[in-house]
Structure formats: C-alpha cells, structure tokens
N, C-alpha and C positions, 0 to 999 in steps of 0.2 A: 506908529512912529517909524522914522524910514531908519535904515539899518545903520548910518554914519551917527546919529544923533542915539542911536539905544545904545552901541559901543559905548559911546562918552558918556554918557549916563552911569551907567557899569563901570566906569573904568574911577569917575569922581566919588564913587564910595568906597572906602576904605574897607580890607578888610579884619579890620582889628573892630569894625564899629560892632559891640553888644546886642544894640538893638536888630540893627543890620543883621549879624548873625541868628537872631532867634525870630524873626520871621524867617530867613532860611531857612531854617530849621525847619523851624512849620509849615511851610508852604510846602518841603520835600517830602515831610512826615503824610500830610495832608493825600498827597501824590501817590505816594505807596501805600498807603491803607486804600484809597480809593482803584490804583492798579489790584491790587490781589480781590478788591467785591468782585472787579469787573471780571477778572480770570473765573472767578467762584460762579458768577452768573452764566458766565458763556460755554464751562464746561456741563454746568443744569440746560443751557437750551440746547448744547449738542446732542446730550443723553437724549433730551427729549424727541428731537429732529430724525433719530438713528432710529428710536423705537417708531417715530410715526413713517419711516421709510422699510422698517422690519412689515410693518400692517399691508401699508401698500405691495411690496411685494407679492405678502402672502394673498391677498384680494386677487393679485393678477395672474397667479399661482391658479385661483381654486378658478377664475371663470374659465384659464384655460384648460383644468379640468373638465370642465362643467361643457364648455363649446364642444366636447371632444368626447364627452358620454352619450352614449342609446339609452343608456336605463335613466330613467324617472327615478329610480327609488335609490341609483348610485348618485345622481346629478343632487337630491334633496340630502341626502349622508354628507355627498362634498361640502353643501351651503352649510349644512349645521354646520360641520368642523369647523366651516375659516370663521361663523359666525362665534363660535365659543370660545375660537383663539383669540376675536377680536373683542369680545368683551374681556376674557381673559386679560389682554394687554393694558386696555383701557381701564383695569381696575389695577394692574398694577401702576399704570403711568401715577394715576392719580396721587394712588398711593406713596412710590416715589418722587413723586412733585411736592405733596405736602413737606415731608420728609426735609427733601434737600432744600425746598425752599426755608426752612424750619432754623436747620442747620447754618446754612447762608448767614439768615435775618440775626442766628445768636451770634457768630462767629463776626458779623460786620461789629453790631451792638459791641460786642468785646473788645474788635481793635479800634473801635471809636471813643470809646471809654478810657483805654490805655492811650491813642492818643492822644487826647483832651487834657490828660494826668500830665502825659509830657510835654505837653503847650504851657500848662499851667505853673508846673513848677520854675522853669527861669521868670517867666511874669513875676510871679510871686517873690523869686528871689530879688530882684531885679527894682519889684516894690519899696521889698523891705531896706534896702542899698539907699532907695532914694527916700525914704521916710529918715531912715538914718542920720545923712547928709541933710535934712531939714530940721532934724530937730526931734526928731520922732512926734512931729506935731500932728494931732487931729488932721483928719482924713476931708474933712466936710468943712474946715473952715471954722468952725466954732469953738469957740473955747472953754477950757473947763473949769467950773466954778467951785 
C-alpha cells in the first residue's frame, strides 16, 4: 500500500473504536512475546557459536603444538588432550543445548498461554456486551423449546 493511502487508512479509524483497540492489543502482545523467543533463541545460538569457536581455537592451539614437537610421544600426549577437551565440550554443548532449548520451549509455551488468556478475555468480554445487546439469545440461532 503506498505510504499517502496507509496514512489515511490509519488516520479513518478512530481511536475510541473497541474492536480497533483489542486487536491492537493483540497484534502488540503478539510482537512482544514473539521479540523476547527470538532474544531467548539468539542468546542459545551465541552460547553455542562461543563454544564452537572455544573448540577451534583450542584445535589450532594443539596442531600448533604438535607442528612444533620432536617427540612422538609429546605430539601423541598433545592430540589426546585437545581430543579429551573436545569430547569434553561436545558433551557439554549437548548437554547445555538440551537444557536451554528445554527452558526456551517452557518459557515460550508459558508466554503463549498467558497471551492467549489476554487475547481471550476482552473477546469474551466484548461477547458477552453483544449477547447482552441481543437478547442474551442463543449463540447458534436456534431456539429453545
């Protein structure tokens, strides 16, 4: 929509309208539960990123040990270490990946639940307003006998 015609658009809805207002609502709510996953995700793939750039380090560490040894039996000492550190790491990552990914999945599930609840309740209110105004008649149209 080009930008003269979205103005007016915006500008012909009032802001007293109900409706108007709680899809605002919602759409903001909507916004900000889905900003804070995305913070929650992006601070799990930096963790992750740090530790796989901790590994490489230490790889370029042990070969330039290893380039820079005479003994056979220091250069094979060296490989175990980086080897033990790097299973080391890779059992933690895992471990802290399950974890935070765990945490993440409860902590979205929760504010998506509490939003849902605050989407819900003006609908409902909002419902009940206009069953009111009708009559408080049947929902479905049919009548009761």
């Amino acid at each position: 929509m080009p930008p003269a015609k979205q103005e007016k658009s915006r500008a012909e809805v009032p802001v007293s309208n109900p409706i108007g207002e709680v899809f605002a609502q919602n759409a903001n709510l909507w916004f900000a539960t889905h900003a804070e996953l995305l913070a929650n995700v992006d601070a799990l793939t930096h963790a992750w990123l740090n530790r796989r750039r901790e590994g490489v380090d230490s790889m370029r560490e042990a070969i330039q040990q290893m380039t820079e040894c005479r003994d056979p039996a220091q250069m094979l000492h060296i490989q175990q270490d980086w080897l033990s550190g790097a299973l080391r790491r890779a059992s933690e990552d895992v471990t802290m990946l399950n974890e935070r990914i765990a945490t993440v999945t409860q902590k979205a599930t929760t504010d998506f639940e509490k939003a849902a609840r605050k989407v819900i309740a003006p609908l409902y209110a909002l419902g009940e307003e206009m069953r009111q105004v009708a009559g408080n008649k049947p929902r479905d149209g049919s009548s009761v006998h």
